[in-house]
N, C-alpha and C positions, 0 to 999 in steps of 0.2 A: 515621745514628743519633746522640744527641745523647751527650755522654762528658765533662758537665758533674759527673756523679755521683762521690763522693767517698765509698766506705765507711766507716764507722767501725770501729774495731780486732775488736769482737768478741771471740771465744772461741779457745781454739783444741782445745778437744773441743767435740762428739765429732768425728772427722774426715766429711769430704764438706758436701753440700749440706743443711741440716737446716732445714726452713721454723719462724719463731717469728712472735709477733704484729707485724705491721709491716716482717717481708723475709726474710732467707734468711740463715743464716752460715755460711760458707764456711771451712774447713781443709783445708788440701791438705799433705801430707808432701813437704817439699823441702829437705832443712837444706842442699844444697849450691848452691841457688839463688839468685841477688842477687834476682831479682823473679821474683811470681807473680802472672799476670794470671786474674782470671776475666771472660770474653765472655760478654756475652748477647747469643743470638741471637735475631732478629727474623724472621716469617713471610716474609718476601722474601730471607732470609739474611744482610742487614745483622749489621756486629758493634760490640758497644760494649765498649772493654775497661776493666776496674777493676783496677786495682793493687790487691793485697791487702796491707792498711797495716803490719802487725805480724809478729809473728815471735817466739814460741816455742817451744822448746826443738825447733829445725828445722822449725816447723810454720807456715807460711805462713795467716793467717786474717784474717777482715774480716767485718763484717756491713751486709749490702747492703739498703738500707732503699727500696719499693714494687716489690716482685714476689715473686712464692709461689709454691706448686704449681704445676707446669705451665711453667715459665720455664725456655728451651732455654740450654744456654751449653758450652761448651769450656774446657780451660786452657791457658794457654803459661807458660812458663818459661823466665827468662834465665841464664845461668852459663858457668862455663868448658867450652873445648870443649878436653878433655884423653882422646882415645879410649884414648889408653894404660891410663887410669884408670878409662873404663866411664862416665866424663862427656859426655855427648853433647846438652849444653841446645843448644837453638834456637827461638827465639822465632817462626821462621814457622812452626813444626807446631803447630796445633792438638792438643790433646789431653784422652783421656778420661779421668774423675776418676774413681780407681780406685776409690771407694766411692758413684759412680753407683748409684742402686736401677732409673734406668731408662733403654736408651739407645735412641736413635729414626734412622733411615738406616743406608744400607749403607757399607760402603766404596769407596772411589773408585777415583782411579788408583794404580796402585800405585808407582810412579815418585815421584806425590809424596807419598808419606808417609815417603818415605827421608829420614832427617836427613842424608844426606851425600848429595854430589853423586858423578859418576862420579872423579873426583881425590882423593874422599876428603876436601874441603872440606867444611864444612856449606852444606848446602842453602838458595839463598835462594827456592825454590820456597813458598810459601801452601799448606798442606794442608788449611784453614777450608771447601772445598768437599767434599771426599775422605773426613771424617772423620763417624763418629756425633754426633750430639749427647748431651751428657747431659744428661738430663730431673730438675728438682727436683721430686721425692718423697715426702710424709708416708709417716709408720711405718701401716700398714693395720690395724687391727681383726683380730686374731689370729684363728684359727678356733677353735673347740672340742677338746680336746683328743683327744688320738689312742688308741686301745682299748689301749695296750701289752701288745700280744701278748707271751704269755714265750715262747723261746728255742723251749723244747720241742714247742712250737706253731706254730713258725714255719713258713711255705714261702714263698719268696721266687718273685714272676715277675719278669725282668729286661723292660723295655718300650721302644720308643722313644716317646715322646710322638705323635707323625707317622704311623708307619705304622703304629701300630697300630688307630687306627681311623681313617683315611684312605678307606675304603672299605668302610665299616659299614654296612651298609644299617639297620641300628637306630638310628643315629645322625643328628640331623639334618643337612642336605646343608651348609650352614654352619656347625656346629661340627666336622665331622670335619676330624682331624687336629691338633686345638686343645685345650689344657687341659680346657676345657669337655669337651668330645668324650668323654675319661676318664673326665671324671663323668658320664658317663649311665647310667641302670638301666641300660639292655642292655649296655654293658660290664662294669659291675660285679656284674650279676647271675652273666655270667660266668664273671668269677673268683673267685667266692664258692665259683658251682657246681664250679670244678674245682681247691677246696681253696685257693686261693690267702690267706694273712691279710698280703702286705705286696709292695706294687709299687715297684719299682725302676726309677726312672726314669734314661734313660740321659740326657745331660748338659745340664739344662736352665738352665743359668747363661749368661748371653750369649755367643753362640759368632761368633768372625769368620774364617772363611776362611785357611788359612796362605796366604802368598804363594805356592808351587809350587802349591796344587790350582790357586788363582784363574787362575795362568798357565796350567791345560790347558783351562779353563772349564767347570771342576768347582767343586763348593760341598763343605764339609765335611755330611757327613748327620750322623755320631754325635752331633757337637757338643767333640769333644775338643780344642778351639782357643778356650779361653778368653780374652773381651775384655772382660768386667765380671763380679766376684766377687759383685757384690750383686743383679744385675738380671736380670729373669726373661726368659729367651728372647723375642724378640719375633716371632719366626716361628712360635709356638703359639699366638698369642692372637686370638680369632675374631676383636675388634674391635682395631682398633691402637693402641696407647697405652694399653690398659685386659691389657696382662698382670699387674700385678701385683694387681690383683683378680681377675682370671680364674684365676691361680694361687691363691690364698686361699679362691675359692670352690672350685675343683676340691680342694682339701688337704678342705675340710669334707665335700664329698659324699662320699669317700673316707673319712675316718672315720666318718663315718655309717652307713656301711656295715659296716663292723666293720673295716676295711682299714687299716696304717700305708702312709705314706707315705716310702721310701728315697731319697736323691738319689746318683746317681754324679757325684764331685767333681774337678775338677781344678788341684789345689794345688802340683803339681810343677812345671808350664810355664805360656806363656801364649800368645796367637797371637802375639808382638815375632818368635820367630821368633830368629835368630841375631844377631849385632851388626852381620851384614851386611842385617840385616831392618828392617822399617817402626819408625816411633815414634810409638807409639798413646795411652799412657797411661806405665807406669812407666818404659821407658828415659829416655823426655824428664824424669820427673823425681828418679828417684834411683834409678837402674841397681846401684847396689854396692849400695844397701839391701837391692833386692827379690831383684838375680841370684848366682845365683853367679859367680865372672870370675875369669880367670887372665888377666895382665897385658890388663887392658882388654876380654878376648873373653870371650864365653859360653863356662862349662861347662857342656858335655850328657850329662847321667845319662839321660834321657830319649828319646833319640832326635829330638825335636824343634825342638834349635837352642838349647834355652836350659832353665835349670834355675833354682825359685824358690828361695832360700838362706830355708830353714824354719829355722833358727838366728840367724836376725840380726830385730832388734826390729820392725822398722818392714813385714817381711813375714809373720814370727809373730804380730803385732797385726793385718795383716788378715784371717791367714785365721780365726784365734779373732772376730774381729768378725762376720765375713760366716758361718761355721758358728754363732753366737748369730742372727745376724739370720733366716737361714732354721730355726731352731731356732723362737725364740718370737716374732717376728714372724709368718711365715709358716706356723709348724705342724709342720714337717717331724721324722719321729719318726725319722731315722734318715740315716748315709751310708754308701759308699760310696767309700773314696779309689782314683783310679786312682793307678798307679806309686806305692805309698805308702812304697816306700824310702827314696823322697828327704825325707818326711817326717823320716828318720830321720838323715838325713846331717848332721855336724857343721859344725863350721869346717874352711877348708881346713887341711891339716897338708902341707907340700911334703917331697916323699918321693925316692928315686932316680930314680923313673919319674918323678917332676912333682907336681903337685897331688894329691895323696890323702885323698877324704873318707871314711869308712868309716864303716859301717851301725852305729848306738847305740840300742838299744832304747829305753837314757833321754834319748834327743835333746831338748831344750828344746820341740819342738811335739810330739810323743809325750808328752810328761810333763804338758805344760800342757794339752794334752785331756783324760788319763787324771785329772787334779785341776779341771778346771772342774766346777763341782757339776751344771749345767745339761746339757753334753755328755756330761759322762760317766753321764749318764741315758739317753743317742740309743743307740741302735744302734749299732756303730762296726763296721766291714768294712771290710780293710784289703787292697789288689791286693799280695800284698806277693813284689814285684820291680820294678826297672824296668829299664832298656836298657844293663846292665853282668852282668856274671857274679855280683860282689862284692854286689850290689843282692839278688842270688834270697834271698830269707828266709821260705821257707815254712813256718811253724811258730817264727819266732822275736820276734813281736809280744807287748805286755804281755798278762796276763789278761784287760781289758777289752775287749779284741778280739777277733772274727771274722776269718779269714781265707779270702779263697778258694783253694781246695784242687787248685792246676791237676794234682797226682800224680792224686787222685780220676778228674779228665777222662781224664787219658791210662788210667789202668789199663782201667778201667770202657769205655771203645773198644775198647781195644788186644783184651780181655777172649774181647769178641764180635766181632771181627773174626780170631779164632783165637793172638792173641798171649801174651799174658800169663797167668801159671800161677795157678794158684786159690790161692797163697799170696800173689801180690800182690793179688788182690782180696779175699779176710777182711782183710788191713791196711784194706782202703780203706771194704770196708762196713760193718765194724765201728765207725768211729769214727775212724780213724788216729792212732791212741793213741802211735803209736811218731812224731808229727809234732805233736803236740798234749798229750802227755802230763803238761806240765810243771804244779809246784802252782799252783793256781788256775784250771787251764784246764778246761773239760769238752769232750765230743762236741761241742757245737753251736758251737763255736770252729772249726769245719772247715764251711766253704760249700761242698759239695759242688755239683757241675753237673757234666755231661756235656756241653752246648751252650752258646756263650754270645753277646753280638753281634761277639764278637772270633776270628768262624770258623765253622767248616759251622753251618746250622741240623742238628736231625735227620735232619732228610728228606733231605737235601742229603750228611749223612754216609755214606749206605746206597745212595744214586747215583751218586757220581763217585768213583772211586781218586785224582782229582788237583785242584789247584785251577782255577779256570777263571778270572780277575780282570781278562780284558783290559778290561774295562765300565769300569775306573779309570784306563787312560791308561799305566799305567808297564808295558807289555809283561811283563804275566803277573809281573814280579818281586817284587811287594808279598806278601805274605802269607804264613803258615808254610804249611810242603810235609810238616812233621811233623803227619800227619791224623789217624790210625788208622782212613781210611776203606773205605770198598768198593762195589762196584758191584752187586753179585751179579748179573752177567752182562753190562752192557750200560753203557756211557755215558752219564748224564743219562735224559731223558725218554721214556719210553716207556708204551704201551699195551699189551704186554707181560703177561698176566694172573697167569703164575708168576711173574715176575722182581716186578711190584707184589706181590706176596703175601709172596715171600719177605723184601722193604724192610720191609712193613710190619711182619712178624712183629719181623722185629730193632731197627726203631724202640720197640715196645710193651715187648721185654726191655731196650732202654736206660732207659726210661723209667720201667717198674715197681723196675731197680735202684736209681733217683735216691730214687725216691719212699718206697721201702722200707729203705734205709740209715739205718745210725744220723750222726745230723749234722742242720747243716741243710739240705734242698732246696732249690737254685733253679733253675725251671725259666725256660725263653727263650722271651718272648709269641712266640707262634706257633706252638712245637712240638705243644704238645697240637688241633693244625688241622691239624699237616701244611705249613703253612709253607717255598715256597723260594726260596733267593736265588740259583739256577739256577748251582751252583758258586761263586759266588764268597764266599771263607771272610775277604775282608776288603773288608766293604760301608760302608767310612767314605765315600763321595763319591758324589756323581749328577749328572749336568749341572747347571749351573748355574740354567737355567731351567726345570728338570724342576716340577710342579706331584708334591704330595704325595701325592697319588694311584696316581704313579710311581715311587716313590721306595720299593721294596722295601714297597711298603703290603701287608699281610697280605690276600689273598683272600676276604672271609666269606662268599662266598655259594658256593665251590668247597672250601668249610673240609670237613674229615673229619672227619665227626660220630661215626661209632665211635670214633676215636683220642680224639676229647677224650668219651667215654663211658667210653673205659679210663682215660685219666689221672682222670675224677670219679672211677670207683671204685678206685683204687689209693689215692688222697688221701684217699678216705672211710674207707678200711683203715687208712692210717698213724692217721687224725687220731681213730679208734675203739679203737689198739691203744697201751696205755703201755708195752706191752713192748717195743716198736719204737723208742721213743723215750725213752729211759731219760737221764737228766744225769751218771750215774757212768762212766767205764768198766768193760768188761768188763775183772775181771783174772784169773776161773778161782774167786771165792771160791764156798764153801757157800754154799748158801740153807739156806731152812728145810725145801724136799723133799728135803736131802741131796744136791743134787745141785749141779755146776757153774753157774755165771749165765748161760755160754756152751758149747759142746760143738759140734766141726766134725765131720761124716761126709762120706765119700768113696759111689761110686757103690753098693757095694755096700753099704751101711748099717752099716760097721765107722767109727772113728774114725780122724779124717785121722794119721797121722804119717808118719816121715823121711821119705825122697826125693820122697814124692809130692806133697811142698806145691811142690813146685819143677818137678816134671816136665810138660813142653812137651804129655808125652801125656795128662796127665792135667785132661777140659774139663766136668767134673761138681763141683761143691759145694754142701755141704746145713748151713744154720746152723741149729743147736736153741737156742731163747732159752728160759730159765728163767721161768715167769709167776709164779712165788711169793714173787717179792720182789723188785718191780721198784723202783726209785730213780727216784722224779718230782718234779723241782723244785716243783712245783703242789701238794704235800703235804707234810707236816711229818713223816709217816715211809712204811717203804716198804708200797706198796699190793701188795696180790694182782690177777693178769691170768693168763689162760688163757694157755700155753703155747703155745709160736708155731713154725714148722718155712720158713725159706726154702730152695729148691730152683735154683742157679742152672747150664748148662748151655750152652754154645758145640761146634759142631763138626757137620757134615753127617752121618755115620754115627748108626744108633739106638742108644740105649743104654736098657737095663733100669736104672732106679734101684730099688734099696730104700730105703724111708723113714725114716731113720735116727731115732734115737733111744738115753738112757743107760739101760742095762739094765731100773730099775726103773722107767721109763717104761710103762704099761701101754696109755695110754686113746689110740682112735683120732684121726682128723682129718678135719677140717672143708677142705676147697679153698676157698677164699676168694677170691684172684686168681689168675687163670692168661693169662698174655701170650699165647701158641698160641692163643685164641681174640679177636675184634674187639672186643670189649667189657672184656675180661677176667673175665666171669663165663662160671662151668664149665659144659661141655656134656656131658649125659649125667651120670655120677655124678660127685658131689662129697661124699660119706665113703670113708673110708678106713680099715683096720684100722691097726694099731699099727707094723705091717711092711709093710704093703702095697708091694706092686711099680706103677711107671708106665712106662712107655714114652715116651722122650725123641729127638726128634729138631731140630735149628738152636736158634738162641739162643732159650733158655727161661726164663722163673722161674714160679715155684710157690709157691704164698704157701697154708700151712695154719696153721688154729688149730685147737687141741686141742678136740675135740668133746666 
């Protein structure tokens, strides 16, 4: 290839590859680099390298006059090789431009993407065969904008791109498991049908492979191994090279539909992996920028080898770039931060024990999200913990955030699998006021789930007592053993007609509790079908050559059509009742019927107090919602809604409930959902007198409104 060509200085914003009239200019972030080459690569793999002529303020830039869209290239970088210091330039690793919009190949050997040889010398191994390309990109034609569903409105499905329609017989045979795929009617008619207003996409930002899965010849599935912050998965896209219209088009069918579109994000790691890991992209060009490091080595908040330093300029400037770029370039109404502690973590502060970063709500990327005008319009959900003790902060994110509510999962299991006392679950259904309670927060600050892709599905919870994970390679040791699951009789799968009856009953009460709580819901594509990943409660990996199909793809033609009949109508319940869904908490005040906004009864239809909220024996709780003055973000004052009665109940033995209510409550009820039946609409009668007696036996809920 001819290497006659001589850049001109160019720009040095915005940073990456950015096509203008007459070539491409290039900005790569390397202040501690002597030289940055950008290669263009040739359809036969020839490379042409250009020194990138300029250089400010750290930013290596050039503009490369005849090629545009569509022109493959890699970078290298030259500088000291001081590991002590987290500097590890080597000019024979090709590498990816961390504000690539689009990368194309797989990775290679894995040997040589190591900047260091086995000595610890740098590597004079070529990784120009081994590495992705990155692809120059124009900005795409944004979609239409997204319905911005409010809060109170919300239900969240969590989805994998892949498996969820992989196997869709509505879909066609070429787009399942693809962007496209998503958008089809028959998906989306779907989750209209069963309440759904905002899908959650689990992590479609380029994902590579960590080096241990590669080595059992496994592939990462979730995608939580992040290799490019700008560019759209390339294993979603029906046709290859055209993800990031596939993604743009899939954003608009989706709102077209009335639906937001969520991304789960991952800003905390990358796939680099540990310092003893490959050099993809930022280690080779400014390691101390993007990682955090203690003398030279990765620090892992994360679990994953390496942790990105959300406090230092040059990585807080990507991730606000690349969440702007999926923002209003591409559409996206909303994220998802996995591990979003680390968002939170400072500079290092060296302590007795070493390195000490501790968790700052006002962390510099915390703050700078909660003040961007643009993001702090998205939806923002925040995983908020990551892979330290010090990291757990559930309930301690700014106002502007969501969090998800792992207390909610475990109560709400633990609940109906006979554990937990009817005082931890009013904390949880309620709103978890005592986790979320702080000024500015409301109810829908708590992402309630009971299932998620990070452990049992439902179905999966009410079959196995234990995890089952050997399908991943690390001898059953990967995944939590903290379940709160059960079998009800039998190990895994069976034909079984009482033991399936009695599963499904307690999937239906997990579900109608998700759906019926104050908070937001998110359900887990797949539950409302019955969904299962045959034990295993941590499905990140599949053989490497598994086609998607394989690849935990959801069943639709073996789908349980009552279960997602009950999840429609429990959804239709919530999304028809404001009093269900109230923005204030309960705090005990007057309404205007005199009466409390909240009121708990125990089995016999007195009101709950001492010992019993705590007592192991005690597996009946009945919430009375006030309908006279409910508090709805969607109105400027508070509305009038009929009076609401949940009935929730765990434990094999029958119990007689009375249907509790405060004294001058007169008027009877309406049964509205009842889990004990396949659909959840009532069999036989559905009024009720004022007091009326029911008959309760295994995990139940009862959903009345005031007749």
């Amino acid at each position: 290839m001819s290497t006659d060509q001589h850049p001109s200085p160019g720009a040095h914003t915005p940073l990456g590859a950015t096509p203008q009239p007459g070539g491409v200019n290039f900005a790569v972030h390397a202040p501690d680099a002597t030289d940055v080459w950008v290669c263009l690569i040739d359809d036969d793999g020839a490379e042409q390298r250009l020194r990138l002529p300029a250089q400010t303020a750290g930013i290596h830039h050039g503009f490369v006059a005849g090629i545009g869209e569509g022109a493959q290239y890699c970078l290298r970088a030259a500088g000291p090789w001081e590991p002590e210091h987290g500097r590890r330039f080597n000019e024979h690793k090709a590498l990816i431009d961390p504000y690539a919009r689009r990368i194309s190949g797989p990775l290679g050997d894995a040997a040589a993407l190591l900047p260091h040889d086995a000595d610890g010398a740098p590597s004079k191994v070529d990784s120009l065969p081994d590495i992705p390309r990155s692809v120059v990109t124009g900005t795409p034609t944004p979609p239409e904008a997204g319905p911005r569903v409010p809060w109170d409105r919300t239900v969240i499905c969590e989805v994998h791109v892949g498996s969820y329609t992989a196997r869709h017989p509505g879909v066609p045979e070429e787009l399942r498991g693809t962007y496209l795929g998503l958008a089809q009617p028959a998906v989306l008619d779907h989750l209209r049908r069963i309440g759904v207003t905002a899908l959650e996409l689990l992590p479609v930002q380029a994902c590579l492979t960590e080096p241990g899965v590669r080595a059992r010849g496994m592939r990462n599935h979730w995608g939580y191994s992040t290799g490019a912050y700008f560019a759209p998965d390339p294993r979603f896209a029906a046709e290859p090279g055209r993800e990031v219209e596939e993604f743009a088009a899939m954003v608009s069918a989706v709102h077209a539909a009335g639906l937001e579109v969520l991304l789960d994000v991952v800003y905390n790691h990358t796939a680099e992996s540990s310092a003893d890991g490959p050099s993809l992209s930022w280690r080779g060009l400014d390691a101390p920028g993007y990682y955090l490091l203690d003398s030279g080595e990765d620090l892992d908040y994360t679990g994953c080898g390496n942790t990105v330093d959300c406090a230092s300029p040059p990585a807080l400037r990507m991730v606000l770039d690349s969440l702007r770029y999926w923002s209003e370039s591409l559409g996206v109404d909303g994220f998802r931060f996995d591990l979003a502690s680390v968002l939170g973590r400072g500079r290092t502060a060296t302590g007795p024990q070493g390195p000490a970063i501790p968790f700052d709500h006002r962390a510099p990327l915390l703050s700078a999200i909660a003040a961007d005008p643009v993001l702090a319009t998205r939806k923002l959900i925040a995983e908020p913990w990551d892979a330290t003790g010090e990291g757990y902060r559930v309930g301690g994110f700014p106002p502007v955030w969501a969090e998800w509510n792992d207390r909610y999962r475990d109560t709400v299991r633990a609940f109906f699998a006979g554990g937990a006392t009817v005082g931890d679950l009013a904390s949880r259904v309620s709103g978890s006021q005592d986790l979320f309670g702080a000024p500015g927060r409301t109810p829908f600050s708590s992402i309630n789930f009971v299932t998620a892709h990070d452990g049992f599905t439902a179905r999966d919870l009410v079959s196995y007592e234990r995890k089952h994970n050997e399908a991943n390679g690390e001898n059953d040791r990967d995944g939590t053993d903290n379940n709160h699951s059960v079998n009800h009789g039998f190990e895994g799968g069976t034909t079984d007609p009482v033991i399936l009856a009695a599963r499904a009953r307690h999937v239906r009460a997990l579900l109608a509790t998700l759906l019926l709580s104050t908070g937001t819901p998110m359900l887990l594509g797949g539950d409302e079908m019955g969904h299962t990943q045959y034990g295993n409660n941590n499905a990140y990996c599949v053989p490497e050559d598994a086609a998607a199909g394989d690849a935990y793809a959801l069943d639709w033609d073996s789908a349980d059509t009552d279960l997602t009949a009950f999840v429609t109508r429990a959804a239709a319940v919530r999304r028809a009742t404001p009093v269900l869904r109230q923005h204030e908490f309960f705090d005990g005040r007057l309404t205007r019927s005199g009466e409390p906004d909240l009121a708990w009864f125990g089995a016999d239809g007195a009101q709950m107090s001492g010992d019993a909220w705590q007592s192991p024996d005690v597996r009946t709780l009945q919430a009375w919602v006030d309908g006279s003055d409910v508090r709805s973000p969607s109105h400027d004052r508070a509305i009038p809604d009929k009076d609401a009665l949940i009935v929730w109940h765990s434990g094999d033995e029958t119990t007689t409930v009375t249907l509790g209510a405060p004294a001058s409550c007169a008027h009877g009820w309406e049964l509205v959902v009842d889990s004990t039946q396949p659909t959840g609409e009532p069999s036989g009668e559905s009024r009720f007198g004022a007091r009326a007696e029911v008959t309760l036996t295994g995990p139940t809920v009862l959903v009345f409104q005031e007749a």
